[in-house]
N, C-alpha and C positions, 0 to 999 in steps of 0.2 A: 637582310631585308626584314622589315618590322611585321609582326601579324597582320597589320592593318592595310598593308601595302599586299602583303600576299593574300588575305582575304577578297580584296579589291579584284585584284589581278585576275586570281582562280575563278570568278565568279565572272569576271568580262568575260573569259577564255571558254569558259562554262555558255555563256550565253553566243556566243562566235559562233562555236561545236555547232549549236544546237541550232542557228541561223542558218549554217552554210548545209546544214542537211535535212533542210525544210522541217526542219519538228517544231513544234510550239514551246515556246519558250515561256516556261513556266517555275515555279519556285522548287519543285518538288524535285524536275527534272536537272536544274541547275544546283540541287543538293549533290542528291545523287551522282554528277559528274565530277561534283569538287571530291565525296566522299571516295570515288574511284580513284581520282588520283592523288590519295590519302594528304590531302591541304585540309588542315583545321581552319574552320572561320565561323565568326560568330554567327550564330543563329539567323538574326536580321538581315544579313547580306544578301543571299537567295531568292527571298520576297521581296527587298527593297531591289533588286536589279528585274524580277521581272514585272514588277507594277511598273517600273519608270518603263520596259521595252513592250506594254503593251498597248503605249499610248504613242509611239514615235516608229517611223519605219526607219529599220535597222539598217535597211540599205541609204538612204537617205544620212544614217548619221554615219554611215562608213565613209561614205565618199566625201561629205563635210568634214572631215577631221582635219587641222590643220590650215583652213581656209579662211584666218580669221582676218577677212577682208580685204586682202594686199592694201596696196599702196594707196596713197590717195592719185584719182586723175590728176596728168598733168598738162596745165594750158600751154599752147604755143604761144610763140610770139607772133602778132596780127602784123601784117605789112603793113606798113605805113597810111594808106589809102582806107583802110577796112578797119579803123576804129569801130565804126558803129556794128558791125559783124562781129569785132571782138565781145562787145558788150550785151550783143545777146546769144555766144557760147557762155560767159560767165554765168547766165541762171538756168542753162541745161545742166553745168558741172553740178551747180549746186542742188539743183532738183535729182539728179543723179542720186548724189550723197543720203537725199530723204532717203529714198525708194530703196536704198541697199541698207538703208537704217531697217524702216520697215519689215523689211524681208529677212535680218536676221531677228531682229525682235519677235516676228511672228515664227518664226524656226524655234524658239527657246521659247515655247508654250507651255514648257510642262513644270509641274514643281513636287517636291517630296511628298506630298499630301493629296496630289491626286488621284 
């Protein structure tokens, strides 16, 4: 495993620790727990993982992990009789599609520099 990877890692695992036993997660503390369990990582990793988790709830991006949208809805077939009911499901699927746009675009607020 490359430093860059283990740096990453220690420093996730660093801020987990430190989430799941209510402490504030912060750079000094996410040092210090990599320095404990003797992982070398660059300097920046520490401060760059607790500036991005002071601005996002940790539980929020726990539970998101892996959720990247599923599938797209899928339409039935309308009976025969219910054309015109098929065609107005068509602009709820699609209005759907916005709102779930939306909703992860407004979830990914945050950037390296905030």
């Amino acid at each position: 495993m490359g430093t860059l990877v283990a740096g990453e890692l220690a420093c996730t695992y660093a801020a987990l620790i430190l989430h799941d036993d209510r402490i504030s997660i912060t750079a000094e503390k996410i040092a210090a727990l990599v320095k404990s369990a003797n992982v070398c990582v660059e300097s920046y990793w520490p401060s760059l993982f607790a500036k991005l988790l002071e601005k996002v709830n940790v539980d929020d991006l726990i539970t998101s992990v892996g959720s990247g949208g599923g599938g797209a809805p899928v339409a039935v077939a309308a009976p025969s009789g219910a054309a015109a009911g098929a065609a107005a499901v068509a602009p709820a699927v699609e209005e759907k599609k916005v709102e779930e746009k939306k909703k992860i675009d407004e979830d990914i607020r945050f950037g390296l520099f905030d």
